[in-house]
C-alpha positions as CSV (number, residue, x, y, z in Angstrom):
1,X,-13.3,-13.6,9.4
2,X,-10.6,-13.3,6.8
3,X,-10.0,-9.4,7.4
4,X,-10.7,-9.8,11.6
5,X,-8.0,-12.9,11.2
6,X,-5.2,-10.3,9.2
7,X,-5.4,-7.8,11.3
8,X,-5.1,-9.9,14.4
9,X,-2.0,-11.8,12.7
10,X,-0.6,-8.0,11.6
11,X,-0.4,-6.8,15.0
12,X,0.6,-10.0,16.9
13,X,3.1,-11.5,14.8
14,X,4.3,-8.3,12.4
15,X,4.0,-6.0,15.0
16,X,2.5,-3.3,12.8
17,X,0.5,-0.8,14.7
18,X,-3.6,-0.8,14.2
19,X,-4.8,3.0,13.8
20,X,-8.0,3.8,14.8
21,X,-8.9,4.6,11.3
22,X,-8.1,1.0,10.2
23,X,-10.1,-0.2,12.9
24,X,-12.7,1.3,12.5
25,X,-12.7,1.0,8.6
26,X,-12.3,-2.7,8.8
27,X,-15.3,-2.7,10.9
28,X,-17.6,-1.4,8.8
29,X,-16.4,-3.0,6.2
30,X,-17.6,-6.4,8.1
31,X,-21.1,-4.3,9.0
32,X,-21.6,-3.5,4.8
33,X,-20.8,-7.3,4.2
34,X,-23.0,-8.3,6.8
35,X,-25.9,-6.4,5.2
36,X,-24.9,-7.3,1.9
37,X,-25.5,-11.3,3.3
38,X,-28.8,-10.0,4.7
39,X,-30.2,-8.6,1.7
40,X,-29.2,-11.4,-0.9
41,X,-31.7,-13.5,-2.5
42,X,-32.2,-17.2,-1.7
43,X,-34.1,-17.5,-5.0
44,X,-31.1,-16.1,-7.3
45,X,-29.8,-18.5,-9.9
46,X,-26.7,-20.1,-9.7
47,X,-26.9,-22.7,-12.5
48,X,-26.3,-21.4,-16.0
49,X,-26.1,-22.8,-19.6
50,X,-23.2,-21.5,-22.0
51,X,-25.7,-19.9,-23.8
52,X,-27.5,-18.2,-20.4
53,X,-23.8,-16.7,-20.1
54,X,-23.3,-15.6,-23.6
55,X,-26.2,-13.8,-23.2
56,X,-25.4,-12.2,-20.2
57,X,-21.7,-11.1,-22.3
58,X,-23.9,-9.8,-24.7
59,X,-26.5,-7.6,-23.1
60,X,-25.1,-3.8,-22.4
61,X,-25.1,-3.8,-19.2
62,X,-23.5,-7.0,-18.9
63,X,-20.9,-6.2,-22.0
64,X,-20.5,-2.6,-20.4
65,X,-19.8,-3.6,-16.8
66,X,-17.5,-6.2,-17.5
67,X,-15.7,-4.4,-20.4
68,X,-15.5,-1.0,-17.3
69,X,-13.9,-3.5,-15.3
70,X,-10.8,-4.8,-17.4
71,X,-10.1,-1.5,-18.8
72,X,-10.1,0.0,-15.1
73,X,-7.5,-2.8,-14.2
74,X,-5.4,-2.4,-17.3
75,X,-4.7,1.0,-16.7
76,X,-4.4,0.5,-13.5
77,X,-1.6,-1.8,-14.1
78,X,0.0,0.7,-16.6
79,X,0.3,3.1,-13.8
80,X,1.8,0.7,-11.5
81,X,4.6,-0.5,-13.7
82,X,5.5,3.1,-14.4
83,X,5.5,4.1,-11.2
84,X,7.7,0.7,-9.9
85,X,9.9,1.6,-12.7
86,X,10.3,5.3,-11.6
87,X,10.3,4.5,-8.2
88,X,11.3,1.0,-7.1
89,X,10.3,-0.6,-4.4
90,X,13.9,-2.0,-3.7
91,X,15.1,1.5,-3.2
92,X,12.2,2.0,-0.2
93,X,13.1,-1.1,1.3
94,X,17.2,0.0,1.5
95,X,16.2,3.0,2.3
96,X,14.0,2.0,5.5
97,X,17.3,-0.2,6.6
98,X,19.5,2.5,6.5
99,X,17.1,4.5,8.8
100,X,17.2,8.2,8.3
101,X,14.7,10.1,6.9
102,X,14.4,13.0,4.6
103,X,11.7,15.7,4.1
104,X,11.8,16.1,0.3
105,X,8.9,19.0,0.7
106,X,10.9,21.5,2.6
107,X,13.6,22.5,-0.1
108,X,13.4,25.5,-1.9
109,X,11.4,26.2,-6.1
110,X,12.4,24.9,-9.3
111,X,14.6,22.2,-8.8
112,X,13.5,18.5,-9.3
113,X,13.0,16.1,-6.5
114,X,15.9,14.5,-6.7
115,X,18.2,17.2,-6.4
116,X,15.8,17.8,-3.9
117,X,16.7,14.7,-2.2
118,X,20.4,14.5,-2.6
119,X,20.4,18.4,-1.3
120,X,18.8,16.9,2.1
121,X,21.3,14.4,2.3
122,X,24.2,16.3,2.0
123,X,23.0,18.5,4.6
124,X,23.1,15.7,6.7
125,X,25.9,14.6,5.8
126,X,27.7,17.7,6.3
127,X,26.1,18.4,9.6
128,X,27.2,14.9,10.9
129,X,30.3,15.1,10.0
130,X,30.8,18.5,11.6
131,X,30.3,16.5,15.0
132,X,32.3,13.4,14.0
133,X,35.4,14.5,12.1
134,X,38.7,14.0,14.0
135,X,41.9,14.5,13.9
136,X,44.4,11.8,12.6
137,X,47.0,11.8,14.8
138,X,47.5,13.8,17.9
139,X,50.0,14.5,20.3
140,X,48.1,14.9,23.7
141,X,44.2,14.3,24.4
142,X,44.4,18.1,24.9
143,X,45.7,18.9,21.7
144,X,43.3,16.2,20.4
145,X,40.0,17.9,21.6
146,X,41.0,21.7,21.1
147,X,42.0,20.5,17.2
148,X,38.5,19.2,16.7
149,X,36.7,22.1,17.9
150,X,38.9,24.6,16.0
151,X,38.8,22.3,12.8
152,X,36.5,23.2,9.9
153,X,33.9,20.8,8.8
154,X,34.5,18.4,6.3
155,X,31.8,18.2,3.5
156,X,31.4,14.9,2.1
157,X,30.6,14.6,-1.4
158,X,28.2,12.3,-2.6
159,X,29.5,9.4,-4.5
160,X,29.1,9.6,-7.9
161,X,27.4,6.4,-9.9
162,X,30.1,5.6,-11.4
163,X,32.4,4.5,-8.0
164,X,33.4,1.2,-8.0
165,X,34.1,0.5,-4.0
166,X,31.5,-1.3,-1.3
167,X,29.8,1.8,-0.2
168,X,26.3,3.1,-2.1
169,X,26.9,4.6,-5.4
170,X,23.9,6.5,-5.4
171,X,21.1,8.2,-2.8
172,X,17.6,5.9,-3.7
173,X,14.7,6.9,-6.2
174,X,12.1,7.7,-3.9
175,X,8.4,8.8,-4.5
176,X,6.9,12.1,-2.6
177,X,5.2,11.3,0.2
178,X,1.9,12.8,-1.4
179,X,2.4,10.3,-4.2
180,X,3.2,7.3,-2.3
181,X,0.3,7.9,-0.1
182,X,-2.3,8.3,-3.4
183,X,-0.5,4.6,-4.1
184,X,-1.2,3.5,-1.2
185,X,-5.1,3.3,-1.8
186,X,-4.5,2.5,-5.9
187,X,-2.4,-0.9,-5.5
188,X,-5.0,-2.5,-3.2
189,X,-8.0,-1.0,-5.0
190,X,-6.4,-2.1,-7.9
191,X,-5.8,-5.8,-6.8
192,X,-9.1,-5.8,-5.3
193,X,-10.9,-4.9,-8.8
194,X,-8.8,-7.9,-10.4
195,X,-9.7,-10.3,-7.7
196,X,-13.4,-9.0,-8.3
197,X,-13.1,-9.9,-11.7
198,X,-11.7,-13.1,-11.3
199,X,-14.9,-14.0,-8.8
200,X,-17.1,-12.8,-11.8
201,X,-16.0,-15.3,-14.1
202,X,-15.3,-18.1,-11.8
203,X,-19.0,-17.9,-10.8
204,X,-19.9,-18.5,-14.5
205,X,-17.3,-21.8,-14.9
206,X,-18.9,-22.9,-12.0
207,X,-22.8,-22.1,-13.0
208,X,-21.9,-24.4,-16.0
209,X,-20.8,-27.2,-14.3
210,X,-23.1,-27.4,-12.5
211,X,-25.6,-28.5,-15.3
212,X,-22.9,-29.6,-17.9
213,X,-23.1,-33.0,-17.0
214,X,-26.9,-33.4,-17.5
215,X,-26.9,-30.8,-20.4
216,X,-24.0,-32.1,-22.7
217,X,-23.1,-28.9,-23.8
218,X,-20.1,-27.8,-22.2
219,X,-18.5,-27.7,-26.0
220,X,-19.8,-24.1,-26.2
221,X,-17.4,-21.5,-26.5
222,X,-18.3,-19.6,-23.3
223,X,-16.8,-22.1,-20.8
224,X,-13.2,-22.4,-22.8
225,X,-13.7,-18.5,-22.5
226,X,-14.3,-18.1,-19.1
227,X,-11.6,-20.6,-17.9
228,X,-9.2,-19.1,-19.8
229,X,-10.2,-15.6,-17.8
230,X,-10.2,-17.2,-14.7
231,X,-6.3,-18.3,-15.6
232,X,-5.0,-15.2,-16.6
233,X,-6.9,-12.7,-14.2
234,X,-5.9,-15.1,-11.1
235,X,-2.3,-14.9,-12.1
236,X,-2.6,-11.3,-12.4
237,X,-3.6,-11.4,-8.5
238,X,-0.7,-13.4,-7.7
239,X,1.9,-10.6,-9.2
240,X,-0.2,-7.9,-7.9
241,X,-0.2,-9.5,-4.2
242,X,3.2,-9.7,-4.1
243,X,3.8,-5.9,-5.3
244,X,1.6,-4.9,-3.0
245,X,2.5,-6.5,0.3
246,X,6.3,-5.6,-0.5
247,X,5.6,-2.5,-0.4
248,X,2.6,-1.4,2.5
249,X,1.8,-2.7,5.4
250,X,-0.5,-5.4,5.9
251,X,-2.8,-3.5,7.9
252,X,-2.7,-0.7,5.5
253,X,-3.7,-2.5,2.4
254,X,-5.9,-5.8,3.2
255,X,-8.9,-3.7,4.3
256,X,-9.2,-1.4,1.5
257,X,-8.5,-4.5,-0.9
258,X,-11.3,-6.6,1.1
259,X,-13.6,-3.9,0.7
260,X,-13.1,-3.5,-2.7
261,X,-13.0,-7.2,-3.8
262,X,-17.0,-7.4,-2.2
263,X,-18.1,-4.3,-3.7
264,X,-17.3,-5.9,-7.2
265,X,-18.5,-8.8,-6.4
266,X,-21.9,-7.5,-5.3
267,X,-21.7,-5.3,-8.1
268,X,-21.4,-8.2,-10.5
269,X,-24.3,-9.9,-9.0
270,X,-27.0,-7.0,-9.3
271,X,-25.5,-5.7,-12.9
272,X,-24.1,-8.5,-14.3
273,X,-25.6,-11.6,-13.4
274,X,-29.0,-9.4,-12.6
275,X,-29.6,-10.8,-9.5
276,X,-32.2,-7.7,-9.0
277,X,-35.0,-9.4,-10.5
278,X,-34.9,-12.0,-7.6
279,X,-35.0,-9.5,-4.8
280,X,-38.0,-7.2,-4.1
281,X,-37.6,-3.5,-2.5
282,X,-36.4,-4.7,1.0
283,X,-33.3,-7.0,-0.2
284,X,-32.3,-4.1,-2.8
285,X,-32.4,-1.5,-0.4
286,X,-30.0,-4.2,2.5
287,X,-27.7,-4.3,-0.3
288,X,-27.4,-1.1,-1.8
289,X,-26.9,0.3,1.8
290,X,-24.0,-2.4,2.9
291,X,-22.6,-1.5,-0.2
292,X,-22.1,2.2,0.8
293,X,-21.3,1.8,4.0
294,X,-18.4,-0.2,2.7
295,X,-17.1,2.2,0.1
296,X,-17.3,4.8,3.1
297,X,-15.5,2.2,5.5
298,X,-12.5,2.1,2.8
299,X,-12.3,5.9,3.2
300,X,-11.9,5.4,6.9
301,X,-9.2,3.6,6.9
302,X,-7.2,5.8,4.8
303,X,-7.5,8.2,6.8
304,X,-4.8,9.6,9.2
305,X,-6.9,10.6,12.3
306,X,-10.5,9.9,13.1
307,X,-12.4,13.2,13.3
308,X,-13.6,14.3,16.3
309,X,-11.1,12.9,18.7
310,X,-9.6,16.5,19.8
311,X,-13.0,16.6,21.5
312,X,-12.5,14.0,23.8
313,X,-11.2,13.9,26.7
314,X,-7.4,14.4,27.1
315,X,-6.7,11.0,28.5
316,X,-8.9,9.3,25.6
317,X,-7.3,11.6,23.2
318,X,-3.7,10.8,24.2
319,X,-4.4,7.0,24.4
320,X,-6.1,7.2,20.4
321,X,-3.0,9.1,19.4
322,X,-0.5,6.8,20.9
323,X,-2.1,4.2,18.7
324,X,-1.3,6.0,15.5
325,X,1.4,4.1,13.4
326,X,4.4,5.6,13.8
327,X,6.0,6.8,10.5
328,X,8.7,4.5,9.4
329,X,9.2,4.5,5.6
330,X,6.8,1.7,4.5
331,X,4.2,3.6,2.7
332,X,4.9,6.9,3.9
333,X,7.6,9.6,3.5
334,X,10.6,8.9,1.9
335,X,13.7,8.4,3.9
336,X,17.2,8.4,2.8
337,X,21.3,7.2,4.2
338,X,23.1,9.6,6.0
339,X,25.9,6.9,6.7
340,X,27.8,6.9,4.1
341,X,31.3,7.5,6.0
342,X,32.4,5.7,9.1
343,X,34.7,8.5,11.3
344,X,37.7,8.2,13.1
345,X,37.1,7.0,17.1
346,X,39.0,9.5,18.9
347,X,42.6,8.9,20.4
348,X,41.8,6.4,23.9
349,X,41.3,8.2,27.0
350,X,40.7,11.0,25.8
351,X,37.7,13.0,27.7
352,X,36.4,16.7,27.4
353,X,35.7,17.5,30.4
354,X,34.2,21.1,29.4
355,X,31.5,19.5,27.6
356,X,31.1,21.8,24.3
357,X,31.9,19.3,22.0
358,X,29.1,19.3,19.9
């Protein structure tokens, strides 16, 4: 219900259009979850003592899987505060208001992207101002009109960092759209891991006090230890929903994040909390087959058209591809400002009535 209920709220109050992909994924993401539920066993334990969950810390499978799991998210988190850093998310977000958008994998060898970038933009800029440069001051509309189509074009220069007035100082940092697609499925996997992880040890806090208060013994070092997990990894989620919400689409990043978050946790219960030796053949093979079809669901919604649709029928074709997200700098292909100059209006009542200006 949480994914069904985002997706509904994305399209119907954010207005952000629901590819067939994401449909589709999100859907079988519910169906994997759903067999998940099916396959669980009623008999699996969820009371624990401290030293029931010590000994689950200290068995390899246990110490391995959860050990895989923080170092996974760690670097994970390495690789997104480089890549904010190199790339801001700020600079995406002026870019996408100033509106116009830039190809950066068109331009020529051996030069970096950002001279890539700024070379795009001053071909814009050039070629806009071609059309828009007029003259200062005129004598007759005639004049005016027969100036502007004999003048040369006016280059502007880009402004160096260093210029103190109102307009931008400089074009914005922004990732290739090959590399902020490739982010586009490591922030949510990456929150989705953490989130995983924080369901792991809240599970155990909670398996201990559930019997602490017959038992006596919640003194034991694993429950000051787990709760102090649970703190830090939960924060961790917090900062990591924000960064990634900023940046994608809702509809973009909740079902690959959902998906993930329930594949760990299943995960946790078979290796970590070895819920297996509850479950007998039918129950293992349930889980282990929601469990793919929702690692395949996540690879459905990345991708950018559904297969097989050129086979359909025109209409139905037409209609799927009319419901593909149009691209518009969240999460896709950098765009950049061609509006760095405001020109002249030309001298009142003047109108070419040849039509060639360009």
């Amino acid at each position: 219900t949480l994914l069904v209920f985002n997706l509904v709220f994305s399209r119907w109050l954010l207005k952000e259009s629901l590819a067939p992909s994401r449909v589709l994924g999100a859907f079988g993401i519910l169906v994997g979850t759903a067999l998940c539920i099916i396959g669980r066993s009623n008999d699996a334990r969820s009371k624990f003592t401290p030293e029931e969950m010590a000994d689950f810390f200290a068995s390899a499978r246990g110490l391995a899987y959860f050990v895989s799991l923080c170092v996974t998210v760690a670097a994970a988190a390495m690789v997104l505060a480089i890549f904010e850093c190199t790339y801001p998310v700020d600079h995406l977000l002026r870019a996408q208001r100033q509106g116009a958008r830039v190809n950066t994998a068109s331009s020529g060898r051996g030069r970096s992207w950002r001279e890539k970038t700024a070379a795009h933009a001053e071909q814009g800029i050039a070629h806009a101002e071609k059309g828009l440069a007029m003259v200062a001051t005129t004598t007759s509309c005639t004049d005016a009109l027969s100036d502007e189509r004999t003048a040369p074009p006016q280059v502007l220069k880009r402004p160096s960092p260093d210029a103190s007035d109102s307009r931008p100082s400089e074009l914005p940092v922004l990732a290739p759209a090959w590399l902020e697609r490739l982010m586009a499925f490591v922030y949510p996997f990456s929150l989705g891991l953490d989130e995983g992880i924080v369901q792991l040890v809240r599970f155990g806090v909670l398996g201990i006090l559930r019997q602490c208060g017959q038992e006596q013994n919640c003194d034991h070092w694993t429950f000051p230890f787990l709760i102090g997990m649970t703190a830090m990894f939960s924060l961790v989620a917090i900062v990591g929903q924000r960064m990634v919400y900023k940046r994608f689409e809702l509809s973009r990043a909740l079902p690959i994040e959902y998906g993930t978050v329930t594949s760990a946790g299943i995960c946790s219960g078979l290796v970590f909390y070895r819920e297996t030796d509850y479950m007998d053949g039918q129950s293992v093979a349930f889980t282990i087959t929601g469990l793919l079809f929702i690692l395949v669901s996540i690879g459905v919604t990345m991708l950018r058209q559904l297969p097989g649709v050129s086979l359909l029928p025109s209409q139905c074709a037409s209609y799927l591809g009319s419901l593909e997200p149009k691209p518009t700098g969240l999460g896709e292909a950098p765009c950049v400002s061609m509006a760095f100059h405001r020109p002249r209006k030309p001298a009142d009542n003047c109108h070419d009535t040849s039509g060639s200006l360009p």
